[in-house]
N, C-alpha and C positions, 0 to 999 in steps of 0.2 A: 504493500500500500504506500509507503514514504516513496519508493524506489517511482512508485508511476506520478505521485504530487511533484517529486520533485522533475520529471521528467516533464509533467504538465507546465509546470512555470517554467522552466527552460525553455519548453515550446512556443508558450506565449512569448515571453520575453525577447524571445528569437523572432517569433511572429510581429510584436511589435518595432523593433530593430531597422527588421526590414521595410515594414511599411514606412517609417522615418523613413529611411535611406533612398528606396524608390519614388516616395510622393514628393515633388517639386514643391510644395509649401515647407519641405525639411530646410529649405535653407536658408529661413531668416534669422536673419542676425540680430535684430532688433525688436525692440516691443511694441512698436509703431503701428497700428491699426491698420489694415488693409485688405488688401483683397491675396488670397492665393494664386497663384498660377492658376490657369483655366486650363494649362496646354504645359508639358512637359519640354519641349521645344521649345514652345513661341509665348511664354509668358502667358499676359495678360493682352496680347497685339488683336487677339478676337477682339474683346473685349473694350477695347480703341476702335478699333473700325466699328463694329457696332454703333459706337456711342458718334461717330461721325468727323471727330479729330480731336486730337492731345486734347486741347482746351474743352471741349463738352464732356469726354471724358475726367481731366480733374473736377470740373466744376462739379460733376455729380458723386464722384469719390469723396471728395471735402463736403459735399453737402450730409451724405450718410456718416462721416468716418471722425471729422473734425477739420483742426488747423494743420495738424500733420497728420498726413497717411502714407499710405507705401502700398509698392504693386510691382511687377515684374514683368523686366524685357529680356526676353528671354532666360536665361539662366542668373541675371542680373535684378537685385529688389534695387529700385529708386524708391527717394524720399523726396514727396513734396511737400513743400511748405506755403502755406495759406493763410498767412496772417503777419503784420505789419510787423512785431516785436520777433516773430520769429527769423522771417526775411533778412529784418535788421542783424539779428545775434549769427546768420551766416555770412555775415560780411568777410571775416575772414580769409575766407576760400577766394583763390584765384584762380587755380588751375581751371582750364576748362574740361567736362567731364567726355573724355573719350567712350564713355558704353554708351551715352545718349549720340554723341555728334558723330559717330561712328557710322550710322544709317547711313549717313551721305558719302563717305569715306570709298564706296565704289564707284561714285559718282566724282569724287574731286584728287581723290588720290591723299597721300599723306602727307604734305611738305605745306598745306596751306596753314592761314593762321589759326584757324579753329582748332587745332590738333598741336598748338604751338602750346607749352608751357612751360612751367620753371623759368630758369634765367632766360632763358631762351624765348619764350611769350614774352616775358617780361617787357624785353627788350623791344622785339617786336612791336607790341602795344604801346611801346615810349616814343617810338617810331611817329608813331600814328598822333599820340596827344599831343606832345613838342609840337609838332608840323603845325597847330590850329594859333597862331598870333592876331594880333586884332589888326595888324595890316592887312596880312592875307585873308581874313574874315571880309573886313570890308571891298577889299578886292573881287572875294565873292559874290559880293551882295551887287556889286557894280555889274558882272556878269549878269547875275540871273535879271537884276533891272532891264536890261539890256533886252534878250530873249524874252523875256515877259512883255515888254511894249511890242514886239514885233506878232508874238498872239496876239494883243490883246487890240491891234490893228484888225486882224483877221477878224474879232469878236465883230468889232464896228461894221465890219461889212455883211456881218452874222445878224443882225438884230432881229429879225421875225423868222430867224430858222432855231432848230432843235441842236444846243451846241454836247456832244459826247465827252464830257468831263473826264471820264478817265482816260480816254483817247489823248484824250488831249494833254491832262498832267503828266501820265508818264513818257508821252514823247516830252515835254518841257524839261522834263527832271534827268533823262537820261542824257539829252544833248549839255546840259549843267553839270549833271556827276564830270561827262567827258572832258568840257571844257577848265572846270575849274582841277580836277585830275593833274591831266595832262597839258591841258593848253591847244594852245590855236591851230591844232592839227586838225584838230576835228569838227573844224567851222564849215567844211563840206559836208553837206548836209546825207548827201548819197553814201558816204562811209558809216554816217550816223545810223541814217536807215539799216544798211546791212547790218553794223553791230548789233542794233536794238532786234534782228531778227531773229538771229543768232542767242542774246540776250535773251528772247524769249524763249526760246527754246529751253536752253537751261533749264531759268524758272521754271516752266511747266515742268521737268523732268522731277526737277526739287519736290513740286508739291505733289505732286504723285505718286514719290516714293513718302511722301509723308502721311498721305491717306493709305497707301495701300500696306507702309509697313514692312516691306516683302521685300527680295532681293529682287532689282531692277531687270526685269528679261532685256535678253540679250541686244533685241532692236533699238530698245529703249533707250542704254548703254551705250552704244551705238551712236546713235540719234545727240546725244548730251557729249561725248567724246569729241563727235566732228564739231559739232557749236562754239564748244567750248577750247579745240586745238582755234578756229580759225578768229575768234576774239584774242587768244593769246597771240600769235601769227599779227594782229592786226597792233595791239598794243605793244609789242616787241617793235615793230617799224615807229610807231609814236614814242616811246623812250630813246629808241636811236637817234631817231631826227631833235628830239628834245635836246639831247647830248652834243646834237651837232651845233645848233640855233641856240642854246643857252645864255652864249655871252650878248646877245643879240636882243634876249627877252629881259623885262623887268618885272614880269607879272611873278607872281607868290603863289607856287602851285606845290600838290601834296609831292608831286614826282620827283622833284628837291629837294626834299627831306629827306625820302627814303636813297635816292642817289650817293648820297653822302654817309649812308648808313653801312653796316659792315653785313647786310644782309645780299646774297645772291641774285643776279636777276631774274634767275627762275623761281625765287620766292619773292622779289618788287616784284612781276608780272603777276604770278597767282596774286598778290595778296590787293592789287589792281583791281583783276576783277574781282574777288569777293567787295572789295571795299563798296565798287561802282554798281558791283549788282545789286549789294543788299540797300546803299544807301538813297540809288534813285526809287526804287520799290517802296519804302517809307517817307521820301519826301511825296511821291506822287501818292503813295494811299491816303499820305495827312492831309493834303489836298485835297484831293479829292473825296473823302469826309466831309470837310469842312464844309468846302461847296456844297454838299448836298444838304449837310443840315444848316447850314444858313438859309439856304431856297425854301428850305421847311419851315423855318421858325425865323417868319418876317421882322416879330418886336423885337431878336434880339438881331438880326442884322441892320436895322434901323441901326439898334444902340451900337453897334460896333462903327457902323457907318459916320455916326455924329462922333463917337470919340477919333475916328483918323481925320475928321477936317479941323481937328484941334492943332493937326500937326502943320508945320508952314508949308506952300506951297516949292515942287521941288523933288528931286532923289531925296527919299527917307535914308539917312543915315544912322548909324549902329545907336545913338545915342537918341532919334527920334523913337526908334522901334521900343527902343527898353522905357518908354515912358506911357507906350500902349499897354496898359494892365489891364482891358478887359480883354483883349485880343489874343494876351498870352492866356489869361483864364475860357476865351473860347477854344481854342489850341489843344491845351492839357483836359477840355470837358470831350473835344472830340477823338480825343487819343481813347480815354474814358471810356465814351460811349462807342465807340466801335472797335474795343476793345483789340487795337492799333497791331499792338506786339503782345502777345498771350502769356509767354515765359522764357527765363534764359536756366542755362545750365551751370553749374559749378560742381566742382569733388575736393574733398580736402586732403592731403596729403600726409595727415595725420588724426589718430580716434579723436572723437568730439561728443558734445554732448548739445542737444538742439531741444527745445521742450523737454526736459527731462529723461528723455532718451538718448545713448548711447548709439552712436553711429561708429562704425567702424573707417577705417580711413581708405579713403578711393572709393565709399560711396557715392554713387551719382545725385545730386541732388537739386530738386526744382525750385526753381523761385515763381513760383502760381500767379504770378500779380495778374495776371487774365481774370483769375477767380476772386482775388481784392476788388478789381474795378466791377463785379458784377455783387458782391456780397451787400446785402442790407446793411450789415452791421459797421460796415463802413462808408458808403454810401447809399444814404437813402432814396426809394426812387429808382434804382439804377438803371434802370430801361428808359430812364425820363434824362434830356438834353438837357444841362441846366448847367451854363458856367460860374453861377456863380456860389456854386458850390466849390469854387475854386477862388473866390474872394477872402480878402486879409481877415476879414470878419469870420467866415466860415472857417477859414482853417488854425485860424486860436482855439475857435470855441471845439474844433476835433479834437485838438490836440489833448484835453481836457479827458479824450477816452483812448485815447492812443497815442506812446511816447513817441511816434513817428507820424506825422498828419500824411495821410495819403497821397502821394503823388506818381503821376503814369511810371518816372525812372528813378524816383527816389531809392530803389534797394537794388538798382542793377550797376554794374562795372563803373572804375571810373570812366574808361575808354566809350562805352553805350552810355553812361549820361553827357560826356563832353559832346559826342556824336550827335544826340539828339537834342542837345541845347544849341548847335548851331540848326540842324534843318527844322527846329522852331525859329529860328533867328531870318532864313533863307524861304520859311514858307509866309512869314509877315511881311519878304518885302512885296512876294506876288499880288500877297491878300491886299495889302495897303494898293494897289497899284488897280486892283480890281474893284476893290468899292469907290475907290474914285471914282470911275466909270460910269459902272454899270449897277442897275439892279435885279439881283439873280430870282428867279423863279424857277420851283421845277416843272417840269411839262407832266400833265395830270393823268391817271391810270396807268402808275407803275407802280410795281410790289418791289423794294428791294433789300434783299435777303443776304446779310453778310457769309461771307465763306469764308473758315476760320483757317487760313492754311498758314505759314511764316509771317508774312503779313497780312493781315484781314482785309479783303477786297469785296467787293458786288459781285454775286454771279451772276449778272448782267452788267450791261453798258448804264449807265444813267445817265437824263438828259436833263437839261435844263434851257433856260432861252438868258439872253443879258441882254434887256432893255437899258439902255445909253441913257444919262444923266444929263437931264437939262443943268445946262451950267447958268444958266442967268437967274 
């Protein structure tokens, strides 16, 4: 009788053992609330697709689970973080988290900046902040002044037709990434065309390995390879001829900086295009937001309209812009509401402790701010336009329930807040340039429906008309 008890607990013991060892939920490390593997393989990746992209996905993970939760890509648990104090307390982390950006990693190869850390990011990154001085800022802004009158000529002759806003902001924002980039190579508008074709190509390959999750079939791959050798091909001739014309130029461009840096040109060129890719995509989506909910919400583009004729007539210069406070507060409510950029990634390169939980080191870890800008308990309303939820008033009185007042970049990199505190800077001088003008209306019986991919876009075209401003 002992001989078969103890042969029984053996069994189980053993029985149990295994099912540990087998079951994919065996291997969290942590005591973070979440979901188990759905899939021995593939994580929680159903379970994403399902839910329609990353962002609907946390949003509903943080809704059942809390401020921190955890879930699994493939054989890998991520830790997302969903709330202000948390976000804040991983400031720490720098490196960027290779099991999340890895996805892309068949699509870009290894040598670009996402995959860059340690001293080595580091540096990189230094690369990129150094380079932004208020010379070359306003240099900028002189540019995109520039390109913005020669649309906003095109509008004039547009008055009683239907104008394609997103058409139209990211051709504005690409030939700007280029020019202020690179410089005056790319004032041929027929090389712009081609890049931006090519450009496109990419993205779409980007967001579709972001919906689908999956290893990119092989056309696909394909398809994103040729795009992306004949942008490289293109911008390798625009740093040559830079290098040749240099002493000739006096304009302040990013290509400068990194020239002079101890980085290769096969890492200047990739780290080019990623720059160019990711940052006309976010000038041209805050754009074109913007646009659309100004055309929607007439009372407050009045108000924005009466605070720029405060400014003197003329080029808005850097120090006109910074005195626009409702403009920046419609800005940061439309980053908000169309909830712009969803999340960034970090891993820390040693154990930590985050809400009370114990993270082990080179865990991947989310910063959810897609899920801030949509949570009640930090913004109320959140489905409702309202910038002045981003007034000095309003965000005292948050502060009061949160040691960090909410803001679209407040918990991201230094490098993405420097980033995105110029194309706030770069999208005010368009806006200022365009309520002078015009008054925007959208054109009536359209649904439009955000698509949550890298950066949140319309899955459609949206229109609008710009009715011309009686100046008398």
């Amino acid at each position: 009788m002992l001989d078969f008890v103890i042969f029984a607990v053996t069994f189980i013991v053993a029985l149990i053992v295994a099912i540990i060892y087998l079951s994919p939920s065996s291997k969290s490390t942590t005591t973070i609330p979440g979901l188990d593997p759905s899939s021995k393989q593939d994580g929680n990746l159903a379970d994403i697709i399902r839910a329609g992209s990353l962002h609907e996905f946390l949003l509903s993970l943080h809704q059942q689970y809390g401020s921190i939760v955890s879930f699994w890509m493939g054989n890998t648990q991520i830790v997302s973080l969903g709330s202000p104090q948390l976000i804040d307390s991983n400031k720490k982390g720098f490196d960027r988290s290779s099991e999340l950006y890895v996805l892309f990693e068949p699509l870009l190869g290894s040598q670009n900046l996402l995959y860059a850390s340690g001293d080595e990011g580091r540096q990189r990154r230094s690369n990129f902040t150094n380079a932004f001085t208020d010379e070359m800022i306003a240099d900028h802004c002189n540019k995109l002044g520039k390109i913005s009158d020669e649309l906003l000529s095109k509008w004039s002759s547009m008055s009683e037709q239907h104008i394609p806003i997103e058409e139209h902001m990211m051709a504005l924002s690409v030939r700007f990434q280029l020019l202020k980039t690179l410089g005056n190579y790319f004032e041929n508008n027929e090389e712009i065309l081609k890049l931006r074709r090519n450009f496109d190509t990419c993205w779409n390959e980007f967001e579709k390995l972001l919906q689908d999750l999956a290893e990119p079939e092989s056309h696909r791959r394909q398809a994103f390879s040729d795009a992306q050798e004949a942008i490289e091909t293109i911008l390798a001739k625009a740093i040559e001829n830079h290098r040749e014309t240099k002493s000739k130029s006096k304009t302040h461009l990013l290509i400068d900086t990194l020239l002079t840096s101890k980085a290769t040109d096969e890492q200047i060129i990739t780290d080019c295009f990623l720059t160019i890719l990711f940052d006309f995509h976010t000038l041209g989506g805050l754009l074109t937001w913007t646009l659309y909910f100004l055309a929607t919400h007439g009372d407050i583009q009045t108000k924005l309209a009466k605070e720029i004729k405060t400014l003197k007539e003329g080029e808005p210069t850097m120090e006109d812009l910074k005195k626009l406070k409702f403009l920046k507060q419609v800005l940061n409510e439309t980053h908000r509401c169309a909830v712009l950029n969803q999340w960034s990634a970090t891993s820390q390169n040693f154990d930590t402790e985050i809400g009370g939980h114990k993270i082990p080191k080179n865990t991947p870890i989310i910063n959810a701010v897609g899920v801030l800008m949509q949570d009640e308990k930090y913004c109320s309303l959140p489905i409702q336009f309202d910038p002045d939820r981003f007034s000095d008033d309003s965000l005292k009185s948050s502060s009061t329930t949160s040691p960090v007042p909410f803001q679209p970049f407040a918990h991201a990199d230094k490098r993405t807040r420097l980033a995105n505190d110029h194309i706030q800077l770069y999208a005010s001088v368009f806006l200022v340039k365009v309520l002078r003008k015009f008054r925007l209306s959208l054109v009536k019986g359209q649904v439009v429906t955000p698509v949550y991919g890298l950066v949140t876009h319309p899955d459609d075209e949206i229109w609008i008309t710009a009715a011309k401003l009686d100046k008398s």
